[in-house]
Backbone of each chain as ProteinMPNN parsed JSONL, in Angstrom:
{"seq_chain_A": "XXXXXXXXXXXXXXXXXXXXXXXXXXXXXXXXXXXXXXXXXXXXXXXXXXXXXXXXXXXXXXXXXXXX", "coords_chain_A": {"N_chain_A": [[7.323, 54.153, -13.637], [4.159, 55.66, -12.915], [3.252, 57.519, -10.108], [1.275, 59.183, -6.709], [3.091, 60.439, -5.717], [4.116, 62.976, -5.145], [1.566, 64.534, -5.933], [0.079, 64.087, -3.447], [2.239, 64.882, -1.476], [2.251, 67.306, -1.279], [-0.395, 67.707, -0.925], [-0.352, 67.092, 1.949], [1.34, 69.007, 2.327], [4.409, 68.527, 2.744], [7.699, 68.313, 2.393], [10.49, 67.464, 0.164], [12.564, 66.776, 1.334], [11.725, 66.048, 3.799], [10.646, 63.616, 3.494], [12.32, 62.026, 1.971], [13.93, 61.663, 3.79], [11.974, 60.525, 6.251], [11.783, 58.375, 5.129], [14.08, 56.868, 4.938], [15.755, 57.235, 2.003], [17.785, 59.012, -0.257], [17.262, 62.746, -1.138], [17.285, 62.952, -4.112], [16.455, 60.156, -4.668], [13.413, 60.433, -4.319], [12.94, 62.407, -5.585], [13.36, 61.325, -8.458], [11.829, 59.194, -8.552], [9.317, 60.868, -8.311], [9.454, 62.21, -11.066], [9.278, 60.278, -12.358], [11.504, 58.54, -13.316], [12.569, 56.803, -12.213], [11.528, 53.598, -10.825], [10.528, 52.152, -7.908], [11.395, 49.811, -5.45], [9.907, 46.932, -4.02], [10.099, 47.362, -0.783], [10.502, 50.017, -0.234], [8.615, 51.295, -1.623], [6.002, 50.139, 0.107], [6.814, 51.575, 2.622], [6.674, 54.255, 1.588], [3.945, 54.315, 1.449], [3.031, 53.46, 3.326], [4.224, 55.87, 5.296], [2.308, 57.587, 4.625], [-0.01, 56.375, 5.026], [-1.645, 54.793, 3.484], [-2.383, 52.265, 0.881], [-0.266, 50.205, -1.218], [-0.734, 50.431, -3.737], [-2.726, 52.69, -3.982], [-0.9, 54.784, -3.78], [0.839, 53.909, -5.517], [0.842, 53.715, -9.603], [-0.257, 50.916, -11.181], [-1.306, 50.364, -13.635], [0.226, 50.272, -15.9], [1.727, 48.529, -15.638], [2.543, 44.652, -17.141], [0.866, 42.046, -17.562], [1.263, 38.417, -17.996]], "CA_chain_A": [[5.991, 53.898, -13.086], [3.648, 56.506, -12.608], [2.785, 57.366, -8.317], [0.854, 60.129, -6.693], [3.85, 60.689, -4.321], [4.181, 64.629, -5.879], [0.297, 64.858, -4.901], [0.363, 63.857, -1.758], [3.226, 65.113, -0.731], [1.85, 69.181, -1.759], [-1.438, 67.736, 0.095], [0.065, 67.247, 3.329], [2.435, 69.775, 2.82], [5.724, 68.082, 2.927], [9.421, 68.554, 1.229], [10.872, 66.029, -0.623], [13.555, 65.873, 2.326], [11.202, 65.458, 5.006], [9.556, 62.535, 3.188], [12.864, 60.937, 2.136], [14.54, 61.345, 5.556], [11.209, 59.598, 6.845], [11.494, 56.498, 4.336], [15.067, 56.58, 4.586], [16.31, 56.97, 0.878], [18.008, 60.278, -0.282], [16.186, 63.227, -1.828], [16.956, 62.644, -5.428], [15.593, 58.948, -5.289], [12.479, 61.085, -4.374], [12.972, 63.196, -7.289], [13.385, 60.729, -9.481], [10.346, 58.351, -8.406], [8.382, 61.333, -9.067], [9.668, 62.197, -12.403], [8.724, 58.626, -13.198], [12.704, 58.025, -14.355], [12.859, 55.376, -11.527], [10.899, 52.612, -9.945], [10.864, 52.145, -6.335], [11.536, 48.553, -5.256], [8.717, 46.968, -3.076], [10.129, 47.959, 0.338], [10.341, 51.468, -0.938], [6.933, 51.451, -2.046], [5.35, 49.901, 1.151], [7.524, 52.743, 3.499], [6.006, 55.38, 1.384], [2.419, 53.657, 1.518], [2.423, 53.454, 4.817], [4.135, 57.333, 5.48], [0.998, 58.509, 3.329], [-1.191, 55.937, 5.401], [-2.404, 54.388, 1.86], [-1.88, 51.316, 0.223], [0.862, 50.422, -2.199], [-2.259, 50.559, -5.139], [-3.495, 53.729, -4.053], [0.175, 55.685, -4.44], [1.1, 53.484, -7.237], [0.043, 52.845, -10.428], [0.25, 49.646, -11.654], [-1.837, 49.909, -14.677], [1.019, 50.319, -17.38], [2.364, 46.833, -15.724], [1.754, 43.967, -18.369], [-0.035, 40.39, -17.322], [1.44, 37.757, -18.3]], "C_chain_A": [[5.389, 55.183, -12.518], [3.273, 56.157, -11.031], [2.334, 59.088, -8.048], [1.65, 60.926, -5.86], [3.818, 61.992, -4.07], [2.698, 65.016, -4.791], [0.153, 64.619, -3.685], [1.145, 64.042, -0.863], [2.687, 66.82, -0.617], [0.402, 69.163, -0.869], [-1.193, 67.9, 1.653], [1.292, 68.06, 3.803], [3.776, 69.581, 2.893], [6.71, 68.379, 1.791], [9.727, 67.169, 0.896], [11.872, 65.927, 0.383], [12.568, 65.105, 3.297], [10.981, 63.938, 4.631], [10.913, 61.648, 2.72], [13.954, 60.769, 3.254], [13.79, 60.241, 6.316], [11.445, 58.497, 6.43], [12.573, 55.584, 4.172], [15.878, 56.471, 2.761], [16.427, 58.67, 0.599], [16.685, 61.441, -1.38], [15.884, 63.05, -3.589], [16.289, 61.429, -5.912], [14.193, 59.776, -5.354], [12.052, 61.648, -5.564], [12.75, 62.361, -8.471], [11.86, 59.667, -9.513], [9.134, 59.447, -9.391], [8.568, 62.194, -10.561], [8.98, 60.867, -13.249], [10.431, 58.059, -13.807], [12.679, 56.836, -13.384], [11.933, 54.672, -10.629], [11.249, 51.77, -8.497], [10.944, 50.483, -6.198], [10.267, 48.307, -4.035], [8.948, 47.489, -1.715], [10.303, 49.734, 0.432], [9.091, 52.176, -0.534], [5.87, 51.066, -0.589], [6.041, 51.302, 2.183], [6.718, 53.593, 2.819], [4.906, 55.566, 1.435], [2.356, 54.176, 2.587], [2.808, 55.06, 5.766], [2.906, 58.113, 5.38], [-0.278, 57.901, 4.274], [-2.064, 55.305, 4.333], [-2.289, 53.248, 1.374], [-1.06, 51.228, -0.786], [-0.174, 51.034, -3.576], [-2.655, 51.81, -5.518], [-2.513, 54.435, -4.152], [0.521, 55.518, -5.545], [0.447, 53.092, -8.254], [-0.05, 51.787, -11.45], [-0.701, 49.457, -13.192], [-0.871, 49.558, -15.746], [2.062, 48.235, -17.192], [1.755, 45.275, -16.483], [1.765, 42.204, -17.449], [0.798, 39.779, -18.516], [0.855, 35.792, -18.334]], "O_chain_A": [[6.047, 55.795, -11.677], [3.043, 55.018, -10.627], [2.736, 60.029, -8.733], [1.203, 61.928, -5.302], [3.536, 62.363, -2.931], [2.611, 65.465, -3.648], [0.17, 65.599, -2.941], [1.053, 63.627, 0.292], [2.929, 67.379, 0.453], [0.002, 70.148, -0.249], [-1.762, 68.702, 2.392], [1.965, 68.035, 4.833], [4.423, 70.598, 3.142], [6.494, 68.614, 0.603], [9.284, 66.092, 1.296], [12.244, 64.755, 0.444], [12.581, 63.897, 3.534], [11.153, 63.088, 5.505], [10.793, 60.459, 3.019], [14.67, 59.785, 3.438], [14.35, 59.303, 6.883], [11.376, 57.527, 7.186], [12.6, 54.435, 3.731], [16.55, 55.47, 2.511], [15.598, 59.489, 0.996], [15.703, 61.099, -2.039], [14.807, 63.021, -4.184], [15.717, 61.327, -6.997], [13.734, 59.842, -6.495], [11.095, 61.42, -6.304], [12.002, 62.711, -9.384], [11.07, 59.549, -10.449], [8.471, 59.233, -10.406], [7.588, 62.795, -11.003], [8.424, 60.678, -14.331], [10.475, 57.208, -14.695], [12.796, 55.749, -13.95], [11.58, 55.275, -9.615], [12.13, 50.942, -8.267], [10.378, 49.919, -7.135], [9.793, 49.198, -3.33], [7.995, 48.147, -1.298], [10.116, 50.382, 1.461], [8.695, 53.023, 0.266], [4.96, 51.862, -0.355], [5.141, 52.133, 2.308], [5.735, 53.84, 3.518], [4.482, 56.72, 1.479], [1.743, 55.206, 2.868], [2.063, 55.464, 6.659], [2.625, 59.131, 6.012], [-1.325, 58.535, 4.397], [-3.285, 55.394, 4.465], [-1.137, 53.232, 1.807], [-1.013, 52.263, -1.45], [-0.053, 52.122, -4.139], [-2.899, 52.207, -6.657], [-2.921, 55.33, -4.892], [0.612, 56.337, -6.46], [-0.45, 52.257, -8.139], [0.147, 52.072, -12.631], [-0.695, 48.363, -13.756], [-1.117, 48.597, -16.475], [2.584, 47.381, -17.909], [0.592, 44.908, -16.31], [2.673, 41.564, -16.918], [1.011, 40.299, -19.611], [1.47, 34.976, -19.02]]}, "seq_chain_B": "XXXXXXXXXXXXXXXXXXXXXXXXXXXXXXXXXXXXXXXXXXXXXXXXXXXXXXXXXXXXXXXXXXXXXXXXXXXXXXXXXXXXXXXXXXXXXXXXXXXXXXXXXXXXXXXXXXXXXXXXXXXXXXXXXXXXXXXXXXXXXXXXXXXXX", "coords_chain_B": {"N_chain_B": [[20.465, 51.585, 14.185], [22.475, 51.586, 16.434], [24.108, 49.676, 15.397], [25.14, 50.604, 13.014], [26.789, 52.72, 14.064], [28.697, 50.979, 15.316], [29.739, 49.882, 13.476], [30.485, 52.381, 11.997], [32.965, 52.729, 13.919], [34.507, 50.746, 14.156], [35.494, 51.529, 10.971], [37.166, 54.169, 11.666], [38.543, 53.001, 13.114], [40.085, 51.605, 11.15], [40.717, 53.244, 9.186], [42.195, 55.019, 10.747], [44.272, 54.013, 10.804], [45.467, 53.528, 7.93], [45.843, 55.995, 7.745], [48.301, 56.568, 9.188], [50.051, 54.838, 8.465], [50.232, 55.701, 5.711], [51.367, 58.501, 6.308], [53.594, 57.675, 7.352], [54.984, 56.723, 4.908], [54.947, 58.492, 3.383], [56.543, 60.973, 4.674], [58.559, 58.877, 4.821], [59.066, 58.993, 1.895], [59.623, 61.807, 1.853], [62.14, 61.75, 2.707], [63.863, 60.152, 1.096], [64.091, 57.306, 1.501], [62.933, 55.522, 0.037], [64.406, 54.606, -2.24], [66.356, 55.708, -5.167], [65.534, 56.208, -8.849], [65.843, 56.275, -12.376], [66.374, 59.239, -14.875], [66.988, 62.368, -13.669], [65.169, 64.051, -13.855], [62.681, 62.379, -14.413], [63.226, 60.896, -11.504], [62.593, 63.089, -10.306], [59.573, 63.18, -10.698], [58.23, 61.308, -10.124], [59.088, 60.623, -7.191], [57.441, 62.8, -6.676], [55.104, 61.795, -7.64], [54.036, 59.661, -5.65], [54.723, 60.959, -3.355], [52.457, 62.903, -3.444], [50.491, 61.01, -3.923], [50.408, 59.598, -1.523], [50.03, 62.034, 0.772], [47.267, 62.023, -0.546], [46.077, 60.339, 0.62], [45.872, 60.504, 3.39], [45.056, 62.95, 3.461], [41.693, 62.198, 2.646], [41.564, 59.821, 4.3], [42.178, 61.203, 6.879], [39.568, 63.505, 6.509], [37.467, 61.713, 5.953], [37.509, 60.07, 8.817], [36.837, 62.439, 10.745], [34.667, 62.629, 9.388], [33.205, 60.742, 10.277], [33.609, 60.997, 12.709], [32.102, 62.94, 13.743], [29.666, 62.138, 13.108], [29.197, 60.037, 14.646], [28.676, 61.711, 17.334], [26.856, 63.053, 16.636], [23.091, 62.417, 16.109], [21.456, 62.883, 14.009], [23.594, 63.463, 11.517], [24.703, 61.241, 11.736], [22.066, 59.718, 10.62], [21.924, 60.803, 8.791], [24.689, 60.15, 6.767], [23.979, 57.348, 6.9], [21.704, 57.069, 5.662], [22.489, 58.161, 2.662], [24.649, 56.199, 1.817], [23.236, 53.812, 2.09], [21.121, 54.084, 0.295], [18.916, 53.245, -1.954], [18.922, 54.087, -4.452], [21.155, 54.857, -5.486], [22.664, 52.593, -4.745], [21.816, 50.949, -6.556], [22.707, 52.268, -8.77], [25.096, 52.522, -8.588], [25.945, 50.106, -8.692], [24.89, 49.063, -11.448], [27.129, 50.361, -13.018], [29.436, 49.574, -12.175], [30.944, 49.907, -10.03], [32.598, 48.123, -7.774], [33.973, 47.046, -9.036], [35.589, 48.565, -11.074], [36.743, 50.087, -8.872], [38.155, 48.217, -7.013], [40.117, 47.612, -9.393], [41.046, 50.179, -9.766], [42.61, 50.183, -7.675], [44.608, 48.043, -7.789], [45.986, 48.906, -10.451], [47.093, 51.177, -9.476], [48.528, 50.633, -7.428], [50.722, 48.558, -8.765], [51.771, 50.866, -10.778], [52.862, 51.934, -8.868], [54.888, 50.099, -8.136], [55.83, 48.997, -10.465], [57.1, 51.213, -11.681], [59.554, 51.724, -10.363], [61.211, 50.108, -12.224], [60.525, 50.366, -14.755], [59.869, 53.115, -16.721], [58.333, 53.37, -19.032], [56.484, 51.525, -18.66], [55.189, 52.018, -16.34], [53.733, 54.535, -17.036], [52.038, 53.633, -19.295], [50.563, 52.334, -17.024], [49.238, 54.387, -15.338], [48.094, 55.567, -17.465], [45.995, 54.056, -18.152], [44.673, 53.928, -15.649], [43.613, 56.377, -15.663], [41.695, 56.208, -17.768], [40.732, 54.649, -17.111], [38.968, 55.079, -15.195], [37.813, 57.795, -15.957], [35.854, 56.791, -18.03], [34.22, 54.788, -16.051], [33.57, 57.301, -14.921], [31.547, 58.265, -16.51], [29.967, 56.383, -17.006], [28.337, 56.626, -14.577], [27.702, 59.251, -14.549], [25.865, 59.433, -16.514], [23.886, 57.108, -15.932], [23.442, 58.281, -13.72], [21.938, 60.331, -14.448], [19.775, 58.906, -16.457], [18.849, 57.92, -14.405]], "CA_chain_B": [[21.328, 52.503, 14.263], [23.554, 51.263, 17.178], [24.592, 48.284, 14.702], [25.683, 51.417, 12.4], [27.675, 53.268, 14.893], [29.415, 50.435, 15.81], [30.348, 49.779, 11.713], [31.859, 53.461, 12.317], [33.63, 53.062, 15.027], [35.68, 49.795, 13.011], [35.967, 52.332, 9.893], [37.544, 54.995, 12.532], [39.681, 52.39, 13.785], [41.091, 50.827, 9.91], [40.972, 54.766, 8.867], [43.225, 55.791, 11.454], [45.914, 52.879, 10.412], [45.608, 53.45, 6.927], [46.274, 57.295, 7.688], [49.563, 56.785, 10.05], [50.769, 54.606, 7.259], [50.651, 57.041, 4.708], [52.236, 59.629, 7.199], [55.003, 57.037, 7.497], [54.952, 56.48, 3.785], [55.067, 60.134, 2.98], [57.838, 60.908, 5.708], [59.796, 58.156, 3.816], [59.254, 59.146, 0.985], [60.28, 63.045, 1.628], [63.601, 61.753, 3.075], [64.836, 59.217, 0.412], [64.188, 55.77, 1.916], [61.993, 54.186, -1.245], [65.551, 54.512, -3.423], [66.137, 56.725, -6.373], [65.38, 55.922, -10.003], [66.15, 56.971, -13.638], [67.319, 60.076, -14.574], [66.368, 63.529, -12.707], [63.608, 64.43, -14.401], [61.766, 61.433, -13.998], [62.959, 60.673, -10.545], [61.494, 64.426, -9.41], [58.28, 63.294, -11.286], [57.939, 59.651, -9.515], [59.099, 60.963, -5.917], [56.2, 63.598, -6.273], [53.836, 61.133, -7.552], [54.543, 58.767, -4.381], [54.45, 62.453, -2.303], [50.871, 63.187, -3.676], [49.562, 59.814, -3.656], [50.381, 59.251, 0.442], [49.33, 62.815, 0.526], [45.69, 62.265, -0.886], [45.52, 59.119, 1.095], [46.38, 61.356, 4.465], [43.869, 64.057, 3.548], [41.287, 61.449, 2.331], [41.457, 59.322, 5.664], [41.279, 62.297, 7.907], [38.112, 63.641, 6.493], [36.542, 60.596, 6.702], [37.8, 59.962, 10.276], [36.468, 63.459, 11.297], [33.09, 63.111, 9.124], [32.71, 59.603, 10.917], [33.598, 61.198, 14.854], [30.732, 63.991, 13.842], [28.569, 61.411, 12.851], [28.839, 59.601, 16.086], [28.487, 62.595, 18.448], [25.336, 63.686, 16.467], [22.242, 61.501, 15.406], [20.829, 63.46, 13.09], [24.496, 63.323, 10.688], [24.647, 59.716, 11.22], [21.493, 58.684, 9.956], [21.886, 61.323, 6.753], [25.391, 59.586, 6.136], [23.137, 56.204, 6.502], [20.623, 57.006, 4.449], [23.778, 57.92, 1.832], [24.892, 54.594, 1.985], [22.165, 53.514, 2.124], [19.52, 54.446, -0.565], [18.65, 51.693, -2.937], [18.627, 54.317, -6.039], [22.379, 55.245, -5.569], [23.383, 51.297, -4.83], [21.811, 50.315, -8.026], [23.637, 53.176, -10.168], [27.214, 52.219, -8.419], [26.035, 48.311, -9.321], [25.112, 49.278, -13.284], [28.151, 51.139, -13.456], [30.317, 48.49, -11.832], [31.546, 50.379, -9.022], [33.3, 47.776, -7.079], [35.613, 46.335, -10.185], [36.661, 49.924, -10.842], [37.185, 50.778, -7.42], [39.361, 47.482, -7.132], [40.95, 47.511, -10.435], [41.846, 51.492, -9.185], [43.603, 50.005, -6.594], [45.403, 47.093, -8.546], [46.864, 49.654, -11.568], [47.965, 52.299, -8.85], [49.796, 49.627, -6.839], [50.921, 48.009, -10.121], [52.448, 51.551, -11.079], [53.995, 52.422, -8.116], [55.953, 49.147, -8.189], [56.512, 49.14, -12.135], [57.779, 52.811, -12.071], [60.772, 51.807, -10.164], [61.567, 49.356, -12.958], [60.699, 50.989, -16.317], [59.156, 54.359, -16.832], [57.015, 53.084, -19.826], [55.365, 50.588, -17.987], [54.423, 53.278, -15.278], [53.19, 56.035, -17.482], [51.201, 53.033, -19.042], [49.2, 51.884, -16.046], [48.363, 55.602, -15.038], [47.375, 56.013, -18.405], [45.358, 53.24, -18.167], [43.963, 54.141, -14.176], [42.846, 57.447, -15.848], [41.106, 56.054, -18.991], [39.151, 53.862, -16.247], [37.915, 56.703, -14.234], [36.732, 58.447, -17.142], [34.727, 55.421, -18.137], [33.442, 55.629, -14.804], [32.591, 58.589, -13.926], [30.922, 58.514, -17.574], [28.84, 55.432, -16.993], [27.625, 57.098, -13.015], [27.113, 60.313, -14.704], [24.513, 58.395, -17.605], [23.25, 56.269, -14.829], [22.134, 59.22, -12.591], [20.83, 61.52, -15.41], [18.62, 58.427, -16.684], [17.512, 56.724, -13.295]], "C_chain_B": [[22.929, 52.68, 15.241], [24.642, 50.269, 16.153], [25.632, 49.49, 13.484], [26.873, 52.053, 12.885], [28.635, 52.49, 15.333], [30.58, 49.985, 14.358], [31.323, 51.32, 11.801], [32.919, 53.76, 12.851], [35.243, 52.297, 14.004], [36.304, 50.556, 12.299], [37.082, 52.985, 10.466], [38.808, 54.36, 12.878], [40.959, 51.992, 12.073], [41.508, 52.094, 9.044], [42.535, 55.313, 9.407], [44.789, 55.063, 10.965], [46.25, 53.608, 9.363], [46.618, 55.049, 6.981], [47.879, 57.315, 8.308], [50.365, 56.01, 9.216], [50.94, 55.042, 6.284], [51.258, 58.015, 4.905], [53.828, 58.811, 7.392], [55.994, 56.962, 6.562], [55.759, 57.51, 3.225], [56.73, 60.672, 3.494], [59.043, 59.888, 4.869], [60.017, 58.382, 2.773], [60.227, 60.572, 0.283], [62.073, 62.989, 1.535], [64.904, 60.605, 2.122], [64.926, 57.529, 0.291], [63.59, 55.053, 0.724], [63.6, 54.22, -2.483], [64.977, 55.226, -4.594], [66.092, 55.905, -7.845], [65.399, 56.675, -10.985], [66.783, 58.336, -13.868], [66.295, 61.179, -13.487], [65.178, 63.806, -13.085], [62.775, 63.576, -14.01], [61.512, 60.949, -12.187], [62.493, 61.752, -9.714], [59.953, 63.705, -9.559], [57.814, 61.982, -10.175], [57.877, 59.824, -8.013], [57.822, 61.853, -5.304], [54.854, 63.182, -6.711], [53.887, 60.062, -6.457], [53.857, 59.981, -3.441], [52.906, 62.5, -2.724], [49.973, 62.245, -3.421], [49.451, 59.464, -2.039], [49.735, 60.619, 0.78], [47.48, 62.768, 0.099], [45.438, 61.243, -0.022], [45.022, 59.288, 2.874], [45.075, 62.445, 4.485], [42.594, 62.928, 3.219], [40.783, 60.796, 3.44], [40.888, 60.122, 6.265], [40.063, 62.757, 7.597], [37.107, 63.221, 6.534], [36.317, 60.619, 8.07], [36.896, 61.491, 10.701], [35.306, 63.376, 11.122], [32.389, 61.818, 10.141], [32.63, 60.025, 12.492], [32.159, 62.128, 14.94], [29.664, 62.815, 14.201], [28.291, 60.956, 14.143], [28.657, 60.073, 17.141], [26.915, 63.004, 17.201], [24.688, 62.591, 15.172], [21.957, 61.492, 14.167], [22.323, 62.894, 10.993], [25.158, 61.758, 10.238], [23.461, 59.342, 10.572], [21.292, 59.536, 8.549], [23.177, 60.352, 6.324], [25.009, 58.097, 6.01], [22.556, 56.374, 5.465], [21.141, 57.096, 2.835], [23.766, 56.931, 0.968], [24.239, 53.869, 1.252], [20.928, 52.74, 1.051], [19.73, 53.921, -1.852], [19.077, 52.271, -4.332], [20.383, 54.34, -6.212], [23.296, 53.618, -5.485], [22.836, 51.294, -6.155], [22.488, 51.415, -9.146], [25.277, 52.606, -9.359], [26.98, 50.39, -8.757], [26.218, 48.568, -10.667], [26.877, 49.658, -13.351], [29.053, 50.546, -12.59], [31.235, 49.346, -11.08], [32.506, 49.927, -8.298], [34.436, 47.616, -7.647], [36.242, 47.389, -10.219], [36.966, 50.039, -9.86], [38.735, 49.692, -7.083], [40.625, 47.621, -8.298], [41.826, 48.805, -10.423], [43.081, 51.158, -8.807], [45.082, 48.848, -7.393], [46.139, 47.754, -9.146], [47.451, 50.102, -10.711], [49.03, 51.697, -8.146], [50.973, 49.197, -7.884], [52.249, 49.432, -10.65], [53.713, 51.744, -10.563], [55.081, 51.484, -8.224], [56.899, 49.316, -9.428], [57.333, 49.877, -12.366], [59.204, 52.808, -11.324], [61.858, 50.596, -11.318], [61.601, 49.912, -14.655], [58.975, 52.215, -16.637], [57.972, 54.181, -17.64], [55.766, 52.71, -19.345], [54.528, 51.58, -16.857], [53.617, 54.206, -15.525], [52.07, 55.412, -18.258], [50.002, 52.578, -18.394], [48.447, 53.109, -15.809], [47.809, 56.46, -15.911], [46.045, 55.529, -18.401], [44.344, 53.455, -17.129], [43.339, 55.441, -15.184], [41.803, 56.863, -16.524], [39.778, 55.231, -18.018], [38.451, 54.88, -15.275], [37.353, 57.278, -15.228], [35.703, 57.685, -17.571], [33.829, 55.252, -17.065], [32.435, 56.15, -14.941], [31.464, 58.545, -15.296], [29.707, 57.799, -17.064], [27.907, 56.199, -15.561], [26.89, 58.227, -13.908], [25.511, 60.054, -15.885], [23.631, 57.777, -17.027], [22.404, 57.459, -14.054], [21.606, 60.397, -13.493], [19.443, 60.638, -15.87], [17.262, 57.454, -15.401], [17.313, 57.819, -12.445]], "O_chain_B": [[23.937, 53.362, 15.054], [25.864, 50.269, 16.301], [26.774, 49.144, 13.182], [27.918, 51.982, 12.239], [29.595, 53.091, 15.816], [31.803, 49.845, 14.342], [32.549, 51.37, 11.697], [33.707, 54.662, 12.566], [36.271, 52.76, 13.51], [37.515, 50.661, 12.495], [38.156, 52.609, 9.994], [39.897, 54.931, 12.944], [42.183, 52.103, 12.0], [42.483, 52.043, 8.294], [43.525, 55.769, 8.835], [45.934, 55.5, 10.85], [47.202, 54.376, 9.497], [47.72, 55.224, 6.459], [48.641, 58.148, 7.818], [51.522, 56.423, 9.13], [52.028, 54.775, 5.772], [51.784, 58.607, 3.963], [54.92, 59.361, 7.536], [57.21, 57.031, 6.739], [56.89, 57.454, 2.742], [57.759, 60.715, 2.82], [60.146, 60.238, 4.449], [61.138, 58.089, 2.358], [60.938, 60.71, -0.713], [62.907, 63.609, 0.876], [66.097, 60.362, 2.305], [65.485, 56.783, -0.513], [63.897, 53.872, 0.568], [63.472, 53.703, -3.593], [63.814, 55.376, -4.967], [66.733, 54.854, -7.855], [65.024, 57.831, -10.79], [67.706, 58.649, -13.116], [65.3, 60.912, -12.813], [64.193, 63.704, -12.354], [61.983, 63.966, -13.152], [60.443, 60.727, -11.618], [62.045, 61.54, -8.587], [59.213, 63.692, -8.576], [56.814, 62.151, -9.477], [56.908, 59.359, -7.412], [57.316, 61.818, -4.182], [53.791, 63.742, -6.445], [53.406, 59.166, -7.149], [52.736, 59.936, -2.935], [52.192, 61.88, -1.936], [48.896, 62.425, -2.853], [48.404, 59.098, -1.504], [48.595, 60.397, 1.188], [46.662, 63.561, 0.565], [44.226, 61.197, 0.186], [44.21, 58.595, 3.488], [44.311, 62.635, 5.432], [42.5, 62.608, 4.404], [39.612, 61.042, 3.729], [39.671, 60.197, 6.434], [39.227, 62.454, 8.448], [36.047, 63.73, 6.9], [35.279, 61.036, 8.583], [35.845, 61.039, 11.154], [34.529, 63.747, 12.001], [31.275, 61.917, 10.656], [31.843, 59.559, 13.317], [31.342, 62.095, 15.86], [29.035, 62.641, 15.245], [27.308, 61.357, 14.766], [28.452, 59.322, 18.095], [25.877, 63.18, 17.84], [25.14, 62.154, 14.113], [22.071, 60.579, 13.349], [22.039, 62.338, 9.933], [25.71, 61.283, 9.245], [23.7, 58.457, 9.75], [20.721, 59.147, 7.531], [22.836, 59.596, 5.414], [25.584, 57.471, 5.12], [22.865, 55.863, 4.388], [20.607, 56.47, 1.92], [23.216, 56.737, -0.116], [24.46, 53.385, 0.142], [20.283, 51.694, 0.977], [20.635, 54.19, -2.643], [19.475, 51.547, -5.245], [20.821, 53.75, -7.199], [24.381, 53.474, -6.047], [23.616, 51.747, -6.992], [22.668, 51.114, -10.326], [26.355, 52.419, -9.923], [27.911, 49.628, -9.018], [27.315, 48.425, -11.207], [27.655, 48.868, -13.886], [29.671, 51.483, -12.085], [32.362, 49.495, -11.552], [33.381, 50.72, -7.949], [35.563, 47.851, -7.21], [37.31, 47.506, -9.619], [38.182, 50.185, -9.978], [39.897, 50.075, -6.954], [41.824, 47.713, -8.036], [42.978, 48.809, -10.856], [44.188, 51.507, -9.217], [46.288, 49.096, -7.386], [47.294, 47.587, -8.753], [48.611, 49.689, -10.707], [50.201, 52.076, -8.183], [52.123, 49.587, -7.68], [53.42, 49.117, -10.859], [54.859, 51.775, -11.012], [56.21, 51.94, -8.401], [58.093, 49.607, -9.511], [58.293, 49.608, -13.089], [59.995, 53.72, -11.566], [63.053, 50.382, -11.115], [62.514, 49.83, -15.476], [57.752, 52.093, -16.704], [56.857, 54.588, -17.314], [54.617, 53.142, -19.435], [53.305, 51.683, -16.759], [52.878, 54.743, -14.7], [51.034, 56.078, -18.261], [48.866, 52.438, -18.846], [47.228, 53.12, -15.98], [47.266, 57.543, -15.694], [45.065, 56.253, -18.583], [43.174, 53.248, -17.451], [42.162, 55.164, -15.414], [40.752, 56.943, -15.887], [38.552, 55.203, -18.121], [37.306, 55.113, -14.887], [36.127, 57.174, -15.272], [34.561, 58.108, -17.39], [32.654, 55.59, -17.208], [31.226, 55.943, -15.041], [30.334, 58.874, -14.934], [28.657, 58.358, -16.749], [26.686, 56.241, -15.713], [25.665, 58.2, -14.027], [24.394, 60.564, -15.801], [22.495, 57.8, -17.503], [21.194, 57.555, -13.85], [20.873, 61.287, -13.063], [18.318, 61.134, -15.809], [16.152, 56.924, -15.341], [16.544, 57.725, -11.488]]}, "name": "protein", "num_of_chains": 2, "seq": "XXXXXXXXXXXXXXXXXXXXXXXXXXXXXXXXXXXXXXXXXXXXXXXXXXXXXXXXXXXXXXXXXXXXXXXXXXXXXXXXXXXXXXXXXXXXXXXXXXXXXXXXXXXXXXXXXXXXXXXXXXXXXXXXXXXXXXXXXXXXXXXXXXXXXXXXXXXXXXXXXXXXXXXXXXXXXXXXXXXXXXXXXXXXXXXXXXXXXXXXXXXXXXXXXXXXXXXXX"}
């Protein structure tokens, strides 16, 4: 799943530790979110929302997810 | 984080056993008490796989025990070895890759050996053929797991 975590993390300046020290999850989940190899689970995704001050919507992007 | 520290403390405490029983183990083992088997060759080979195995179990413990007393004198090292633990991406690669069964089934063969190996050499050189072949499998599946997630 694509997320702007990368951007917003280079906006406000931050390391990929700081930000997964804050959210609690190590730095390579970090890494990997923003590679796109792995998808954050919703409590994940809300922690990093709310680090950022953003909504889950506005880090993530849910377009490639398919309606059923 | 208190609820954590207090999970360490337990560890600290079933650590320390595990370790003074392997020191007991070991100690018995240097001096003869587990009884001798097959010929010389084999019973050097069996006495010093016994010696190594209480040995890794001894070093193993303690570094735990030590990384766990840090942890609890400083915040900061407990909540990185939390976060460890912890972090959802590293549980779901030790779930795919069936972490617990190996980890048990480790324990089952190596027990399994040690017993066997005072009974028939085959059967011994068997299981720890067998304990390897599952670690390699393993570590294979973790190492596939954390290159693709």
């Amino acid at each position: 799943m694509r997320s702007r975590i990368k951007e917003l993390r280079k906006k406000n300046k931050i390391s990929q530790d700081e930000l997964a020290m804050s959210v609690g999850v190590t730095r390579q989940t970090i890494t990997s979110l923003e590679c796109e190899k792995y998808t954050a689970s919703l409590v994940l995704a809300y922690k990093i929302s709310k680090y950022f001050g953003l909504t889950i919507e506005e880090v993530f992007d849910f377009s490639d997810v398919e309606d059923f | 984080m208190e609820k954590y520290a207090k999970k360490l403390k337990i560890r600290i405490v079933f650590m320390s056993i595990i370790a003074l029983c392997a020191t007991i183990g070991f100690i018995c083992g240097a001096f003869g008490v587990f009884g001798e088997v097959g010929n010389e060759g084999y019973r050097d080979f069996f006495s010093g796989f016994q010696s190594g195995l209480f040995a890794v179990l001894i070093v193993g413990t303690v570094f735990k025990i030590v990384r766990y007393i840090r942890a609890l004198k400083n915040t900061d090292i407990c909540k990185k070895i939390f976060i460890c633990e912890n972090d959802e991406r590293t549980m779901l690669i030790n779930e795919k890759s069936g972490q617990r069964l190996f980890v048990c089934c480790g324990y089952v063969l190596i027990t399994a050996a040690v017993v066997a190996g005072y009974f028939s050499r085959t059967v011994f050189f068997s299981l720890i053929g067998a304990y390897i072949l599952m670690e390699i499998v393993f570590l294979s599946l973790k190492a596939y797991y954390r290159h693709t997630m």
